[in-house]
N, C-alpha and C positions, 0 to 999 in steps of 0.2 A: 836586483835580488830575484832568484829563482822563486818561482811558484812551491817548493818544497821548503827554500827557507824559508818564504812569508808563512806560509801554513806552522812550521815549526817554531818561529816569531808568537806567531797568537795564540798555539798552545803552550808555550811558558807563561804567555801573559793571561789566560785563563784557564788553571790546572781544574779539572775535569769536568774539560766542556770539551764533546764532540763539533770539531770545526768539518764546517761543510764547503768548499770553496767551488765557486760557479765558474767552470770552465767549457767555453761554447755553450753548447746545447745539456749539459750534463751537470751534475753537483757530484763533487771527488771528494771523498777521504784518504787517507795516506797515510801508513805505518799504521800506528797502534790506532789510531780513529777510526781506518781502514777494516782492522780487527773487529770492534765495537760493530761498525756499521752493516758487515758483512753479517756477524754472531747474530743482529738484533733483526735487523730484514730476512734475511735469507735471502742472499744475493753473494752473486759470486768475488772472491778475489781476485786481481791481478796484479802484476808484476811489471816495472817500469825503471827500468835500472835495478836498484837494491832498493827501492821500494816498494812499497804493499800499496794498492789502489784498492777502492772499492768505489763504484758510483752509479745514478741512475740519473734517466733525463731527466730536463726540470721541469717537464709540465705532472712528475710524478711526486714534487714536493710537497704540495698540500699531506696526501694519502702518508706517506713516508717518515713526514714530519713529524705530525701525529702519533704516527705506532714508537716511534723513537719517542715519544713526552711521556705516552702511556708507560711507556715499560720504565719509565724513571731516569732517561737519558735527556742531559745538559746539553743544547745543541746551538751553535752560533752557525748562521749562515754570514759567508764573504765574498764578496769579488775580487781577486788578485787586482794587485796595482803593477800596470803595464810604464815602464819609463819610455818616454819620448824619442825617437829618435831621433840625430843630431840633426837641425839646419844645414 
């Protein structure tokens, strides 16, 4: 499962809760989270096929976390689940 399904998996399974997903060095949002997250930080958008990205490193989570709780934003941090490759 792509990194865009799993994110779009956990926001059916928690409607309005910004999903944060830890990828490398960075925490991503994507499409409408993307939206949120860019509106609420002031931080830029990008674009990744037909999706909307927004993300900052993670040793900026703390700082980030916080302004997103304050302003009234629902926030689930994740780690993508990687499948195995075969034997």
């Amino acid at each position: 499962m792509s990194l865009f399904d799993q994110c779009a998996k956990l926001r059916a399974s928690y409607p309005g809760v910004l999903i944060l997903m830890r990828v490398g060095d960075y925490y991503e949002a994507f499409d409408e989270d993307a939206d949120s997250l860019a509106s609420v930080l002031g931080i830029t958008k990008t674009m990744r096929g037909e999706h909307r990205m927004a993300g900052f490193p993670h040793h900026w989570l703390e700082p980030y976390l916080s302004k997103l709780v304050k302003a009234g934003v629902r926030v689930a941090v994740a780690d993508p689940v990687t499948e195995k490759p075969d034997a």
